[in-house]
N, C-alpha and C positions, 0 to 999 in steps of 0.2 A: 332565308329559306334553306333548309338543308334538305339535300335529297339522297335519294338511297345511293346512287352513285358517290357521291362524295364520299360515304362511309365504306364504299365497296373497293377501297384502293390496295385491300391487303388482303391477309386468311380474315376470316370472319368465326364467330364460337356461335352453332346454333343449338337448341336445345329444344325437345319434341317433347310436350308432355299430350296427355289424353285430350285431345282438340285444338288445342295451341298451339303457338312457337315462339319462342324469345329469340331473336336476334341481336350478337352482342358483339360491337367493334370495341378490343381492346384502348387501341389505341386513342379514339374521341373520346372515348369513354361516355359511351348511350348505348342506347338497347331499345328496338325498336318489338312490340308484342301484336299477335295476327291471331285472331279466332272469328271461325264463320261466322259469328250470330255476335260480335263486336267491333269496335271500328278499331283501326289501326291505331295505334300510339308510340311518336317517339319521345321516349324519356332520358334524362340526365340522370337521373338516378337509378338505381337498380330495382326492377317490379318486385312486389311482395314475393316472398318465397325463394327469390333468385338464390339467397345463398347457399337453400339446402338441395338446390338443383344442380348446381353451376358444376358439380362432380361428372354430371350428364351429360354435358356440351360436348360437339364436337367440333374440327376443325375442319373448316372447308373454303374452295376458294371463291370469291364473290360470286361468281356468276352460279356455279351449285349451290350457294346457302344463299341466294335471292329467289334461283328457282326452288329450293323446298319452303324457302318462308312462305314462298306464294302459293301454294298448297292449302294453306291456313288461311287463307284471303275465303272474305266470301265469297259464295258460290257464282261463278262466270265475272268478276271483276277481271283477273288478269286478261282473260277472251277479250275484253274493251276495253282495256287497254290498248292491247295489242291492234284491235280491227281500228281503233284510230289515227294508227301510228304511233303510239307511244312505245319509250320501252319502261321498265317496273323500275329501272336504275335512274330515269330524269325527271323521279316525279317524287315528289315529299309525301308525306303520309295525308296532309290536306285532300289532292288531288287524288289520287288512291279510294277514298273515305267518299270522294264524289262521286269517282265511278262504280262503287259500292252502293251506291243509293241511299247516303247516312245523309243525316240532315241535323241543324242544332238541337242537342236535347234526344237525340233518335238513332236508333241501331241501324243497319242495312235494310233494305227495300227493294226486293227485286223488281217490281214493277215499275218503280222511279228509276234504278238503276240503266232497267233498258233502255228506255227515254231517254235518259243523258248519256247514252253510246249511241243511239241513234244521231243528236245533234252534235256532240264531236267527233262523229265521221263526217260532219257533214263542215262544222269548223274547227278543225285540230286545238286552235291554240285556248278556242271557248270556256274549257275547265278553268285556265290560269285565267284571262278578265274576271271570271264570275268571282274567283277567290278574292280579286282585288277591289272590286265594285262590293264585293260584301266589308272591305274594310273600311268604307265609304256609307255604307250601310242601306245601301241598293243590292237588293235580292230579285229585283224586276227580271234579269233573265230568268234566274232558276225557276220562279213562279208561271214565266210563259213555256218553260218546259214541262212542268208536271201539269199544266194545262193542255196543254197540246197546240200550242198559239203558235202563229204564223214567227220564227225567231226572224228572218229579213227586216219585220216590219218594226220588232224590239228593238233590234242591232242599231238600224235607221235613227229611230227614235235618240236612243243614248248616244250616237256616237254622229249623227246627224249629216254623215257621208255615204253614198252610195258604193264611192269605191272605197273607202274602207271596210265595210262589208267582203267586199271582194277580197279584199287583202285577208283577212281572216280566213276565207274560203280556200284560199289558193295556198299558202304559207303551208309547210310541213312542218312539224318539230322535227325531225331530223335534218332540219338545216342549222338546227343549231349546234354552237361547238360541243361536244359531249361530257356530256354531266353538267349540262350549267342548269342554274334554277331559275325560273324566266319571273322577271320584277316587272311589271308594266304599268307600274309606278306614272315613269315618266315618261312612258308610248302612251298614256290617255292623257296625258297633261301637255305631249310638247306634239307628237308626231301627227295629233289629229288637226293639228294649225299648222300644219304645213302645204303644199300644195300637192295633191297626186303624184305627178312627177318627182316630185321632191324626195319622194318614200321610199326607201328601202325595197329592190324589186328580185335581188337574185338570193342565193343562198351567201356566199362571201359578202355581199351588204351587206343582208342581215346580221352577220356574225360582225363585222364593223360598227355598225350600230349600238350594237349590243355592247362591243368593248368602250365605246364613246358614253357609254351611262357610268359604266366601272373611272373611267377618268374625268367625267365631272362629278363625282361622288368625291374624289381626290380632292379635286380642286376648290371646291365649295364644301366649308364643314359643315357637318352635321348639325351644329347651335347655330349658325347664319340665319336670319330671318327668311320665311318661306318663300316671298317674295323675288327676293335676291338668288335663290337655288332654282326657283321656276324660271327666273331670267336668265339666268348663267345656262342652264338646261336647253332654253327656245334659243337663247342668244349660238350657242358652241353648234345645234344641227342642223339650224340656217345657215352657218358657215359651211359646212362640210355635206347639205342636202344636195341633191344630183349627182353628185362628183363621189362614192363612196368607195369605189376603186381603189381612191387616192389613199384612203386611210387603211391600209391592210389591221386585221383585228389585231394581230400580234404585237405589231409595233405600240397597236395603243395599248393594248395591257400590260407592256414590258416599259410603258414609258415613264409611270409611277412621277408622276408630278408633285404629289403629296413628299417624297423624297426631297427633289429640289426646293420647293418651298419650305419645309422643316430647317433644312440647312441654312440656305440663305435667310430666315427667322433668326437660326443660334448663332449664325458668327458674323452678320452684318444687321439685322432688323433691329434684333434686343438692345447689342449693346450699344445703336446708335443711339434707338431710345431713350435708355437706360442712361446713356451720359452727357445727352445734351437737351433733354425736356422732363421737368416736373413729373414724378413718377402718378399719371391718375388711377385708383382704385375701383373706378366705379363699375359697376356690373355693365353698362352701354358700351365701354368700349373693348375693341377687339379683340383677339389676344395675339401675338406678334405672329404666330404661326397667318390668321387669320392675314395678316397688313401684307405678311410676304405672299399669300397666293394671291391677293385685291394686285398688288405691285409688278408682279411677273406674269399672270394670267388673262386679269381681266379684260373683257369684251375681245378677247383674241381667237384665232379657230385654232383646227385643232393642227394643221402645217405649221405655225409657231409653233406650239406646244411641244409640238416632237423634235422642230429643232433646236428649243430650248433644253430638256432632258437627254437629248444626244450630246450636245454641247457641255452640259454639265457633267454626265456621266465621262466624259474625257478629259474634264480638267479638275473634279471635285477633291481627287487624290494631292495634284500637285499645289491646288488652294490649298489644303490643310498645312500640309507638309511646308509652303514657306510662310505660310503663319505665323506656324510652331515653333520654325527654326528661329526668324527673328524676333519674334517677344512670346519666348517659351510660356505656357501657361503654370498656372499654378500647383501647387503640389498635389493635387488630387488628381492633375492632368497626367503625372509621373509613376502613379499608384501601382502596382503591383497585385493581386490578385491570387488565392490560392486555386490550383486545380479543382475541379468535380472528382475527379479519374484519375487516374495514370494512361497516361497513352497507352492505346487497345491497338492490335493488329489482327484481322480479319482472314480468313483460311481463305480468301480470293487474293489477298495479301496486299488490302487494304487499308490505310492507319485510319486511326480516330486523335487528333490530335490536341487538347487544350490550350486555348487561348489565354497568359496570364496576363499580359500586360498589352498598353494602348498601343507599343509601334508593331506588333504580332496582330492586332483589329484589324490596324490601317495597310499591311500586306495583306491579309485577307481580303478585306476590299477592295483595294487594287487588283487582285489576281482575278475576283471574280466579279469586279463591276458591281457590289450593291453596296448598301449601307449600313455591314455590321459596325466598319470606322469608327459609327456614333456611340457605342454601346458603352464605350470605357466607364464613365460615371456608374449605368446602372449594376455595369460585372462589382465594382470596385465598393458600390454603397448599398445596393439595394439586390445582389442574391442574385444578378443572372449569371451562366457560365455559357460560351461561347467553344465552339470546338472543334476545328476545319476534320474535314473526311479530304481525306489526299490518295495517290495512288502510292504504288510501293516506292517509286522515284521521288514521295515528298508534294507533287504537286496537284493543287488547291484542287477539288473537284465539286463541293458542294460545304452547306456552313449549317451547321445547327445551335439550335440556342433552348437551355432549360431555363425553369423556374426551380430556383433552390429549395423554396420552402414546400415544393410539390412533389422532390424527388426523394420520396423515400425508396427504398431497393425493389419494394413486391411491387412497387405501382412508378416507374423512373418511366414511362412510355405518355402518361397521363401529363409530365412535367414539361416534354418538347415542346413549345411554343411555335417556335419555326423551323424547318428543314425547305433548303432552297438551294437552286444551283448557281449558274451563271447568269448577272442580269436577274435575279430573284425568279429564276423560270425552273421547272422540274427537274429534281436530282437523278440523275443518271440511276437506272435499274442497277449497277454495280456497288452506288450508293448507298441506296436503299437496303441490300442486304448488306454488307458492311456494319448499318447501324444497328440493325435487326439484331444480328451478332451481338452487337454490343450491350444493346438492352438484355437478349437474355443471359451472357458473360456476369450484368449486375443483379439480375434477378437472381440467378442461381450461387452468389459469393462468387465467382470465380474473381470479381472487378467491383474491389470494394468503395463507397461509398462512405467516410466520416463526414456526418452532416453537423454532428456536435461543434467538431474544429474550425469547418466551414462559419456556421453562427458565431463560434466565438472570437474567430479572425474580423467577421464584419462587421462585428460589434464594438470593434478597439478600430477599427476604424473611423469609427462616426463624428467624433470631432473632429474629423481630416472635412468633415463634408461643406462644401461652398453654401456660404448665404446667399442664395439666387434669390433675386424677386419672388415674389407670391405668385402673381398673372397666373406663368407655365410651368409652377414647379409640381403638379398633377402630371400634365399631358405632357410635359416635354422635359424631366427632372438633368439631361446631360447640358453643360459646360459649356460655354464657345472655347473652339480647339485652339485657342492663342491665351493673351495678357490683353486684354482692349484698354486697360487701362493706362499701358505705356504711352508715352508721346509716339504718334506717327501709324498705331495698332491703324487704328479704323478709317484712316487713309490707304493704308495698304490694301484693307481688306475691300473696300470700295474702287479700286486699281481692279485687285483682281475677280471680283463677281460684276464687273464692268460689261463684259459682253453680255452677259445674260439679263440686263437691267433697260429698261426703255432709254431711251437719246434723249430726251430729257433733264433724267434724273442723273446719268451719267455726266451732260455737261452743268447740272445744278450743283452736283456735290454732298455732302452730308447733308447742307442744309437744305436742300432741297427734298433728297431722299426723305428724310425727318417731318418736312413738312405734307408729302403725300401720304407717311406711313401712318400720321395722326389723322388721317382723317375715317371718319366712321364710314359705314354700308350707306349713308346718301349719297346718290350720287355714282352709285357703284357702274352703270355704263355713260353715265358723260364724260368720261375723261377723252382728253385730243388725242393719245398718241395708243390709240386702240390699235392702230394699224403697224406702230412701229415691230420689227423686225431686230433680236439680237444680231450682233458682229457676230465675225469669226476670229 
């Protein structure tokens, strides 16, 4: 779900033609179109006619070109918005289009529109279930709306609690963190088997809550059978129900477990695999990423969890690094790298600095806690450029990262993948213009761009590139940071990802490790040492 906040983090370009309005973030690159007598639409591609308009746009800042798009909304949608507590920034065009009175197939309705402001005054969060229950393909509330039916006795009905009802009734959106887009996905699938008590009752629950779906989304991939994410889901907020104090939201969304599992994947799960059991092909089993979160994760709450990813995050640096020292990796690990740019300095007197090579990654990460370290492979094979924002003293403040084959010069804003600060958390506003700078420094020539030399640097590259296995050379194409091959590699590397590993597997050894990591998703919470607890 993407919501108008999200796209509202910068200027915005809007454009007024005779009844409409185009709303266009440069930098997503989407464009969102608003006319009374049609429903809202956000597009990826540019609407009909955008180009011989786009002379017209103006620039404005979010909160002014959200309040004139809304102008263009049908008549009295923004009114209900607002009388429910919403604001126009934490709603996606879906939500929007409901309180509009659009229906599938059908333009706005003002008489159904008021009906569904009447009922979410009365339940704020009722627009987001209904969207999500329609993707289930139950329409039963909307139908007791434009009926005029009793909705307690609906609610009842589907959700089979009296006091979740209640919860619906009482909850603001404005308890939520701001701009988040609300999934309730897995609040109808995990929260309503929980006990009353158990529920989420203040405004900082909720927002804990909330970040506890973002980190089992981490933890359980996306391909896992349904089964196994509906378990891992009930399993991780029966740990953590009653007590939600404990988990501050920040810490979960800053704990990024999908990181530590990645890693301990590439330089202890793979090449365990990989050199001590028959390499199997088959589509059933998992892929290493998969064995290292089953190995580190599984059936634990979410108190492990964070001080598993705090733990990592302060030793993940000095892993690499005596990896590499004693069985240096191979020569694509040593690779070298041309610039994007030439280092940019910023009239706040900020650098923008290029990342060439892998020990320039692993100071970056270090300095700021996340995991560009990893990036070497794809800077070196496959087109990404990396490129620390520092202050005028050099030090690290924030990391961004382009797509090569996206940055041509009119359009180098479209190519950012990531910009992130410390701990992968928001780049300082000092940052942010710094970069700005820089994008229009390459739009306008000032900060050239050869993309020709770039390709043809990465192209005389390409037999440098390691034969990794099939499995993850899609989802996870970088290198373990060592030689696993040497005598002594992947005893070292099981020494030092030792704390972070169950007491088990730790006193089993490789063959041990090897023997949990081949086992498939049966089975996925009978293991014993659910409860174990990493060292310090």
């Amino acid at each position: 779900m993407v919501t108008f906040g999200m796209i509202a983090w910068e200027r915005l370009r809007l454009i007024e033609t005779e009844g409409s309005a185009v709303l266009h973030c440069p930098r997503m690159r989407c464009w969102a179109t608003a006319a009374p007598e049609r429903p809202v639409k956000l597009l990826w591609d540019p609407p009909a006619g955008f180009e011989d308009q786009e002379t017209a746009a103006i620039e404005l800042d979010p909160d002014e070109a959200l309040l004139r798009f809304a102008e263009f909304l049908p008549d009295g949608t923004l009114a209900s918005i607002t009388a429910a507590g919403h604001r126009l920034e934490q709603l996606d065009e879906r939500i929007v289009n409901w309180f509009a009175g659009c229906r599938l197939g059908h333009g706005p309705s003002r008489v159904l529109a008021d009906l569904r402001a009447q009922a979410a005054q009365s339940y704020p969060l009722l627009p987001f279930i209904i969207w999500e229950l329609a993707r289930a393909g139950d329409d039963s509330i909307d139908k007791a709306i434009a009926e005029r039916a009793p909705l307690a006795v609906t609610l009842q009905r589907i959700f089979g609690a009296a006091w979740f009802v209640r919860l619906l009734h009482q909850l603001r959106p404005d308890f939520l963190p701001e701009g988040a887009g609300i999934d309730l996905t897995e609040l109808l699938r995990t929260v309503c088997l929980l006990e009353p008590s158990q529920v989420p009752q203040s405004p900082q629950c909720w927002e804990s809550f909330r970040a506890m779906q973002f980190m089992i989304a981490q933890i359980v991939p996306s391909h896992a059978p349904e089964r196994v994410r509906v378990m891992a889901a009930k399993d991780m907020f029966r740990k953590a129900a009653g007590n939600w104090e404990a988990h501050p939201s920040d810490q979960l969304l800053q704990a990024y477990p999908g990181h530590v599992a990645q890693d301990l994947a590439r330089n202890l799960v793979r090449p365990a695999l990989v050199k001590l059991t028959p390499l199997n092909r088959s589509r059933d089993v998992p892929t290493h990423y998969n064995r290292a979160s089953r190995l580190l994760f599984q059936g634990r709450g979410p108190k492990h969890i964070l001080r598993i990813c705090e733990l990592w995050h302060k030793r993940q640096i000095g892993i690499h690094f005596r990896l590499s020292e004693n069985f240096p990796p191979t020569e694509a690990g040593e690779l070298r790298w041309e610039p994007l740019t030439a280092p940019f300095q910023a009239t706040n007197g900020h650098l923008i600095v290029p990342l060439t090579d892998k020990p320039m990654l692993m100071q970056e990460a270090f300095s700021l806690s996340h995991c560009v370290g990893t990036y070497g492979y794809a800077c070196a094979f496959d087109g990404r450029h990396v490129l620390s924002v520092r202050t005028e003293g050099g030090i690290p403040i924030a990391t961004l990262a382009v797509k090569q084959h996206l940055a041509t010069p009119a359009g180098i804003q479209h190519a950012i993948s990531e910009f992130v600060g410390k701990s992968n958390g928001t780049p300082p506003a000092e940052a942010r213009l710094a970069v700005n700078e820089w994008i229009d420094a390459i739009v306008d020539g000032r900060l050239p761009i050869d993309l020709e030399s770039l390709k043809r640097a990465q192209a005389e590259r390409q037999p440098l590139r390691l034969n990794l296995g099939e499995e993850e050379m899609a989802g996870d194409p970088e290198p373990s940071c060592y030689d696993h091959d040497k005598p002594g590699a992947l005893d070292m590397a099981l020494a030092l990802y030792g704390p972070l590993l169950p007491t088990r597997v730790r006193r089993g050894g490789l063959p041990e490790l090897v023997r949990v990591c081949s086992l498939g998703w049966i089975g996925y919470f009978q293991r014993h040492d659910r409860t174990d607890m990493p060292t310090r």
